[in-house]
C-alpha positions, -999 to 999 in steps of 0.1 A, spaced: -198 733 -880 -211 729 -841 -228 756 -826 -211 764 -797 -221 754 -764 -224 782 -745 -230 793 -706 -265 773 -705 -244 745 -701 -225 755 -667 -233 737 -641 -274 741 -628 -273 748 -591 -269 721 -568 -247 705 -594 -219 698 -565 -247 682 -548 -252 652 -566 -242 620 -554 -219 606 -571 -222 567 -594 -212 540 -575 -171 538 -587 -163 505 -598 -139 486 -573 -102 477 -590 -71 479 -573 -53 509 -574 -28 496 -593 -50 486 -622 -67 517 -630 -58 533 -665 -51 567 -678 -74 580 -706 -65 610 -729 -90 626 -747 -75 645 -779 -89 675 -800 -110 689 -779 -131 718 -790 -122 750 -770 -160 757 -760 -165 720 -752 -133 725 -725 -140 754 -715 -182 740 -705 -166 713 -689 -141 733 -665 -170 760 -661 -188 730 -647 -160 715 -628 -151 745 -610 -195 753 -600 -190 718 -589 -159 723 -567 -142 698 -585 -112 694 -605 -115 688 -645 -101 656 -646 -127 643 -612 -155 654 -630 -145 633 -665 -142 607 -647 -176 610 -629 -192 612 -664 -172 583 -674 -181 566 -646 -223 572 -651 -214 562 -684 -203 533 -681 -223 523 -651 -259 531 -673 -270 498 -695 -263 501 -735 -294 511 -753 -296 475 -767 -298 464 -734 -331 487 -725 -346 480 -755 -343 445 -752 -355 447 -714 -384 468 -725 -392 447 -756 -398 419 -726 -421 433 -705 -454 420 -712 -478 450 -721 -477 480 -735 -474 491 -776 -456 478 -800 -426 492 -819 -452 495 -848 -478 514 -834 -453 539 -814 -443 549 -850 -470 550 -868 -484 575 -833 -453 595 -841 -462 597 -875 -492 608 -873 -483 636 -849 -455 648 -872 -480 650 -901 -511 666 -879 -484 693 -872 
């Protein structure tokens, strides 16, 4: 069972603030409806807290996460980026670092 989320997940001040991620540029005529089914009650009830702190409506602010989403590179796409760079440690010894920390603890 999920814990539930709770008020430390309203909206941190300033949250109205924030600039919003570039929208991607389609014809209005091309966008598409998304509906989202099951959704928890405290899960809806965060995200409308957070709406609301924000000034916005429930459906705008979706849609802004949907957007940063979707905007942001897939993991496999940082990884590879960052498995390019010259420099720095290798896959290897960042795990056997965690290990060590997790048994020193």
């Amino acid at each position: 069972m999920q814990a539930p989320l709770g008020p430390e997940l309203s909206a941190p001040p300033g949250a109205g603030d924030r600039e919003a991620p570039p929208p991607f540029h389609v014809p209005a005529n091309s966008l598409k409806t998304i509906q989202i089914r099951n959704v928890p009650e405290d899960v809806h009830r965060a995200l409308r807290t957070r709406a609301a702190a924000a000034g916005m409506s429930l459906s705008d602010l979706a849609l802004e996460e949907l957007t940063a989403v979707a905007t942001r590179p897939p993991i496999a796409e940082v990884l590879r980026r960052a498995d390019a760079r010259p420099g720095g440690a290798t896959t290897e010894a960042v795990v056997a670092a965690v290990r060590s920390l997790r048994e020193g603890a």
